[in-house]
C-alpha positions in Angstrom: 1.5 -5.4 -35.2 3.8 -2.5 -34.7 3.5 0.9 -33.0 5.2 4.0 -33.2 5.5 6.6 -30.4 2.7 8.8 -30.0 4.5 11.7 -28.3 0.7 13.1 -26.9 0.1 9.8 -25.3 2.3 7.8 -22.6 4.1 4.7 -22.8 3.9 1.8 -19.6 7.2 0.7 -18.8 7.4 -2.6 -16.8 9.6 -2.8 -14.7 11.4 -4.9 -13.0 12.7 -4.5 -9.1 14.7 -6.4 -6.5 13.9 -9.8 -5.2 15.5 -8.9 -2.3 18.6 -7.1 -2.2 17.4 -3.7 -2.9 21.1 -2.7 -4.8 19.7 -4.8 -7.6 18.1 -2.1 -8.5 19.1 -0.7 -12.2 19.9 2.9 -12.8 17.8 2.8 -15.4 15.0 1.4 -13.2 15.5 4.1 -11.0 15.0 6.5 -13.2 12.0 5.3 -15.0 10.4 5.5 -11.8 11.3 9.0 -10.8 10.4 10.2 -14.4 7.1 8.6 -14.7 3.4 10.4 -13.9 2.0 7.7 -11.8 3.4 3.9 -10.8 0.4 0.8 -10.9 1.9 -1.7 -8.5 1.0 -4.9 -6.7 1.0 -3.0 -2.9 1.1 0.4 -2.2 3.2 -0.2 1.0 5.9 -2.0 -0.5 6.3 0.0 -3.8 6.6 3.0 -1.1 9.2 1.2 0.6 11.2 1.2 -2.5 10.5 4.5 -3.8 11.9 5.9 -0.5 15.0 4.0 0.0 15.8 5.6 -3.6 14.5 9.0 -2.9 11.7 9.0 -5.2 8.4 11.3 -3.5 5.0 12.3 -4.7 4.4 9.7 -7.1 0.5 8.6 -7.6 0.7 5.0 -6.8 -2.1 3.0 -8.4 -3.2 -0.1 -6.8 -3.2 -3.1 -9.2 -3.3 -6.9 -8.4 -6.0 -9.7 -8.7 -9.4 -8.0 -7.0 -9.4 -4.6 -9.4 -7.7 -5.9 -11.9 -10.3 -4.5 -14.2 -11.1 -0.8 -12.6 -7.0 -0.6 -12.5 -6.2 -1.4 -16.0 -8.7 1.4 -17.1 -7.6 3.3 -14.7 -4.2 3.4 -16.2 -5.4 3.4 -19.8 -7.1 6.6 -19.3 -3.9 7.7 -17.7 -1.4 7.1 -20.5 -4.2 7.9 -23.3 -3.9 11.2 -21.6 0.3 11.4 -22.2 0.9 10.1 -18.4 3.8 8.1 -18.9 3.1 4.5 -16.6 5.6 2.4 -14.6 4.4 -0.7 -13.7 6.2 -2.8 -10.8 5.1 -6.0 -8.8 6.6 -6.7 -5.2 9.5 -8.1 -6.4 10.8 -9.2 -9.3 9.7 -8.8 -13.1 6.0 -8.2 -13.8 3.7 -11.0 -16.1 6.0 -13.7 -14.9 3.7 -15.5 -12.6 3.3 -12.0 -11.2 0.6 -9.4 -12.2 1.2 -7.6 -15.0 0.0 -9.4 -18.6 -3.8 -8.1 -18.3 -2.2 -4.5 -18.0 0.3 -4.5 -20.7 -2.1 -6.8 -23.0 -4.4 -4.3 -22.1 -2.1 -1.5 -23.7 -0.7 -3.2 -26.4 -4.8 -3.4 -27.7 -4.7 0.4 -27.4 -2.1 0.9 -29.4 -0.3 2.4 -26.8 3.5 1.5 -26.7 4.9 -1.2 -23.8 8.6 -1.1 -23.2 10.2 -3.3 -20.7 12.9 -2.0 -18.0 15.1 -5.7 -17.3 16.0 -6.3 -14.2 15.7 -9.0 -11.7 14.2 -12.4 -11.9 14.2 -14.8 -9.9 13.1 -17.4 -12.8 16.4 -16.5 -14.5 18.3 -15.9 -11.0 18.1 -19.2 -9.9 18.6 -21.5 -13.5 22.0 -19.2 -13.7 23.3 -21.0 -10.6 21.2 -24.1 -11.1 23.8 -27.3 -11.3 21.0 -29.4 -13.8 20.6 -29.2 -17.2 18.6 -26.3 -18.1 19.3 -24.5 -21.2 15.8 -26.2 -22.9 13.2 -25.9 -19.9 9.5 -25.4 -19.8 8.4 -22.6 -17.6 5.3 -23.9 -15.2 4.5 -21.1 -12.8 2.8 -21.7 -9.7 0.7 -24.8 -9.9 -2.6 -24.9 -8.7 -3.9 -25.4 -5.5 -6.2 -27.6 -5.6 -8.5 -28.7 -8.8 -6.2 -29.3 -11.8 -3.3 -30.3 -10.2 -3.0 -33.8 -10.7 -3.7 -33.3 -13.8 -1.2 -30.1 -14.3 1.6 -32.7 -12.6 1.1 -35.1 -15.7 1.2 -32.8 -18.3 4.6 -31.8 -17.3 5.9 -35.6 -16.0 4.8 -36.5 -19.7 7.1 -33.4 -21.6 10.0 -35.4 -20.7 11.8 -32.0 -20.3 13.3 -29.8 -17.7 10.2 -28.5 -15.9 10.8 -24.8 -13.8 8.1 -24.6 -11.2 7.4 -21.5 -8.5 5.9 -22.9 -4.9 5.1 -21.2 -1.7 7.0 -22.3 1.8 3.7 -24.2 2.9 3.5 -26.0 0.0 7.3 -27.5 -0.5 7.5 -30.6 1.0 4.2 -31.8 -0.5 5.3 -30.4 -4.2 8.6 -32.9 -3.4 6.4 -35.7 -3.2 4.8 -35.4 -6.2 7.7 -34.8 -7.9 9.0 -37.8 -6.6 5.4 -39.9 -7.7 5.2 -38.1 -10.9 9.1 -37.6 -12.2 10.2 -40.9 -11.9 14.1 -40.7 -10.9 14.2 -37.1 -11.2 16.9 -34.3 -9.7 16.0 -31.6 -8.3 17.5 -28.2 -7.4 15.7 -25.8 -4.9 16.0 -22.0 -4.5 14.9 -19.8 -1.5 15.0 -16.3 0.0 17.2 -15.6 -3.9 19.6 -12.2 -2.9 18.3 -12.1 0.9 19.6 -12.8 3.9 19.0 -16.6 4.3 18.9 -17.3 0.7 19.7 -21.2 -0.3 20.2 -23.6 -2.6 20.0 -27.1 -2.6 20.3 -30.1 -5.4 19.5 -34.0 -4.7 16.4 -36.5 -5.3 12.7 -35.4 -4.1 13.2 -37.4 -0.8 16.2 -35.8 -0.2 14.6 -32.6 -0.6 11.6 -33.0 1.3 13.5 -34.3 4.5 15.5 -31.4 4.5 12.5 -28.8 4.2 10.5 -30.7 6.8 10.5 -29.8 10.0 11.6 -26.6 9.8 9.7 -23.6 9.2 10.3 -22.0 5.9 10.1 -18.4 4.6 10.2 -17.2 0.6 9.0 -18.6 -2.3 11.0 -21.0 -4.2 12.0 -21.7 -7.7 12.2 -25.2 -7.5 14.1 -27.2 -11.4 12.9 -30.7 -12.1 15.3 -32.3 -14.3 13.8 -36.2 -15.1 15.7 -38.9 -15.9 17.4 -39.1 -18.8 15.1 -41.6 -21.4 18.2 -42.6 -23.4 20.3 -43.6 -20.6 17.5 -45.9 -19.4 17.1 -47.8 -22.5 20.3 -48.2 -22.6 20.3 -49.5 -19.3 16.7 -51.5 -20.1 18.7 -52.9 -23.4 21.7 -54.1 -21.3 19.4 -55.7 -18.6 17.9 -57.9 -21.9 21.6 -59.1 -22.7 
């Protein structure tokens, strides 16, 4: 379905902001902000953060994230049915990518209000551009979950026999390396952290390798951590030598 522009009703922009590195900020991002009627955004603090560092003052800053998702998206409905044009920002990055943001623009889309997106930084595409492993087919896995469905989450993807792109929290990486190692059979793996700050790094090897060098020390950032799994041709060639 297709919409045109309703020039008495607003259009949500989402867009996207630094991961880190606040001069990875677009003009165009910039501006969006300082010409819309009122920003939705993950936190308050940090949006304001941002906002000042550019010079942007007396925006209405609507709360959205996980606990008001609802009252928030009708909250900003209202807003652009009324010709408030939206900007909608996460804490960093590109909103609806593992991020909040799909309910909001699904949510506008079913309106028939107009959704345009403002490109900027991601740390998905950020870290496969440096990434050393195959990656130009990949399957895009989010944050995996905590607890219940996990396992079962960790088999889907061993069994896709495809690069597999996953986002993990600093507690949570050296335990995610071991199951890469019990469920990716002779994988590689490529790490990223902290992508555009200060400490930012990146580091390649097996799952072992990985997890020795994130243990011990206390991490900081999320990482995008690339699971590339052995290559199924090159071990039945291997499997069909072994037989002669």
């Amino acid at each position: 379905m297709t919409h045109s522009r309703d020039e008495h009703k607003g259009a949500l922009s989402v867009v996207a902001t630094p991961l880190g590195n606040l001069d990875d900020m677009t003009f165009r991002a910039v501006k969006t902000l300082r010409d819309a009627g009122a920003i939705a955004c993950e936190d308050t603090r940090r949006t304001s953060i941002l906002l000042k560092h550019f010079g942007i003052e007396g925006k209405r800053l609507v709360s959205y994230h996980s606990f008001n998702e609802e009252r928030a998206v009708r909250q900003v409905i209202e807003l652009l049915e009324a010709g408030e044009d939206v900007a909608l920002v996460t804490d960093a990055g590109t909103p609806a990518i593992s991020d909040p943001g799909y309910t909001m623009a699904s949510a506008a889309h079913s309106a028939g209000l107009p959704v345009v997106p403002v490109p900027g930084a991601s740390a998905l595409t950020a870290a496969l551009s440096v990434c050393p492993l195959p990656s130009s087919s990949f399957f895009f896995a989010g944050f995996l979950p905590h607890k219940k469905g996990r396992k079962s989450r960790l088999e889907f993807l061993a069994s896709l026999d495809s690069t597999v792109v996953l986002y993990e929290s600093p507690h949570r990486i050296g335990r995610l390396m071991e199951e890469v190692k019990e469920y990716f059979s002779d994988a590689q793996v490529f790490a990223a952290r902290e992508i555009t700050k200060m400490h930012e790094e990146y580091v390649t090897g097996a799952p072992d390798e990985l997890a020795a060098h994130f243990t011990g020390q206390k991490q900081r950032g999320e990482f995008v951590v690339v699971v590339h799994p052995a290559d199924k041709r090159s071990k039945k060639r291997q499997e069909h030598a072994d037989h002669h």
